[in-house]
C-alpha positions as CSV (number, residue, x, y, z in Angstrom):
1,X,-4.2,21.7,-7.0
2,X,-5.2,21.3,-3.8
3,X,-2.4,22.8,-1.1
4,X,-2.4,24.5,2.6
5,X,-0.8,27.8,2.1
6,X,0.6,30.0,4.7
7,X,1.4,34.0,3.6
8,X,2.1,36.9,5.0
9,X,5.6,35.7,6.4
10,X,8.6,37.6,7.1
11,X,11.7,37.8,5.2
12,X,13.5,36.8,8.4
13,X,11.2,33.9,8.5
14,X,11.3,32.5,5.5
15,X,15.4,32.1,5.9
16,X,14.9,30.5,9.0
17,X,12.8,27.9,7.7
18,X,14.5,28.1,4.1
19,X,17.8,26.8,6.6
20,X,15.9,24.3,9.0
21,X,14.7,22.9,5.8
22,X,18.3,22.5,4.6
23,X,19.6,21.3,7.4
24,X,16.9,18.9,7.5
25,X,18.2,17.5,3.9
26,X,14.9,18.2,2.5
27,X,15.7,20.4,-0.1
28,X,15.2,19.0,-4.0
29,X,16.7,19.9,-7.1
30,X,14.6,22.9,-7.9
31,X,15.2,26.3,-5.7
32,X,12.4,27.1,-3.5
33,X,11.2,23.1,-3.6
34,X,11.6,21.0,-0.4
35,X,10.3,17.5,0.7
36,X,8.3,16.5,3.0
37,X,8.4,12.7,3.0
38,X,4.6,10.9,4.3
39,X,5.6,8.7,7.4
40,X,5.3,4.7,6.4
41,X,3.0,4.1,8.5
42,X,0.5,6.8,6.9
43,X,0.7,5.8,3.3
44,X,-2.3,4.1,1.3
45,X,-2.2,0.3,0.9
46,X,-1.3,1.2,-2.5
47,X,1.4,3.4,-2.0
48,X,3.1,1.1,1.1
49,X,3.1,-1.7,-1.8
50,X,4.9,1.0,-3.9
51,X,7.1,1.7,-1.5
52,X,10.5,0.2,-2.9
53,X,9.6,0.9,-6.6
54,X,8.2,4.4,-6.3
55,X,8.9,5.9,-3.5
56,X,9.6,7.5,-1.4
57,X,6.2,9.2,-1.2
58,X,6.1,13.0,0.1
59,X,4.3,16.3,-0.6
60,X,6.4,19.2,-2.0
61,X,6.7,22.0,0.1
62,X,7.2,25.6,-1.7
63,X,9.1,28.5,-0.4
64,X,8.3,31.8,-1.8
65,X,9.4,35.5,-0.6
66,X,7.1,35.6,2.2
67,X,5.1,32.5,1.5
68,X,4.6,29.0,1.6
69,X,2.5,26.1,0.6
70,X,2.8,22.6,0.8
71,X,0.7,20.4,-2.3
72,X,-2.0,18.1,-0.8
73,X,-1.0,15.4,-3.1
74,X,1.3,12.7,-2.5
75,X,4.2,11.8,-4.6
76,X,6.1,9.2,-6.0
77,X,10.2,10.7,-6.1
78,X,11.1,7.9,-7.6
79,X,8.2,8.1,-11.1
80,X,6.3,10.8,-12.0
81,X,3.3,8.8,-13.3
82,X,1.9,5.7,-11.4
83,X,-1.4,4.9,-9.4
84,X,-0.1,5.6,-6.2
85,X,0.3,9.5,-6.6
86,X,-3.1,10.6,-5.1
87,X,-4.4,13.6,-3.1
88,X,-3.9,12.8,0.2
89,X,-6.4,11.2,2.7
90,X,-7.8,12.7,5.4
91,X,-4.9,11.0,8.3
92,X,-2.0,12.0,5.7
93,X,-3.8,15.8,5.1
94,X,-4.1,16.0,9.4
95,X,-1.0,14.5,10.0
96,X,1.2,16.7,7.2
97,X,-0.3,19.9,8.0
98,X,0.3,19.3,11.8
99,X,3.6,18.3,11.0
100,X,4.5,21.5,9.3
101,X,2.7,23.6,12.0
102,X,4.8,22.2,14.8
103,X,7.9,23.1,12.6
104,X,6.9,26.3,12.2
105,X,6.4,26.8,15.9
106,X,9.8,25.5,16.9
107,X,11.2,27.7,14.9
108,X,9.2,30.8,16.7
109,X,7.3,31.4,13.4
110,X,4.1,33.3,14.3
111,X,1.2,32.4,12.0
């Protein structure tokens, strides 16, 4: 699996984000598991036309004890199995990976 992975964090730091992530309403049903959904605008021709039935499409986002790593590979929520779920493209990979970056920044989480 291909991922961008972030270690070495604090305790303190992972509550922080484990919170902002909460707060967010990203969390999913398993502990440690949160969403980050792919902006519209970003998704595959494929996956915009899958939009209604499949999405919405977003990479999961682990939280570990003093760890994180967010999965390179777009997902369906709404299927587990269709076409559209592909590794992301370069503009989704930049743009995600940014994202998350800038999170961890406004939360004053050196990395």
């Amino acid at each position: 699996m291909r991922g961008y992975m972030i270690d070495e964090l604090t305790q303190e730091d992972i509550q922080r984000l484990g919170q902002a992530l909460k707060d967010m309403g990203l969390e999913s049903s398993v502990l440690g598991l949160y969403w980050l959904d792919v902006p519209q605008e970003l998704l595959s021709e494929e996956q915009a036309a899958h939009s209604e039935s499949c999405g919405p499409h977003s990479m999961g986002l682990e939280v570990e004890e003093n760890w994180i790593r967010m999965e390179l590979l777009v997902r369906a929520r709404k299927i587990i199995r269709c076409s559209c779920v592909a590794y992301a493209t370069p503009e989704q990979r930049e743009h995600m990976i940014t994202y998350l970056d800038s999170l961890l920044a406004d939360l004053d989480i050196k990395v």
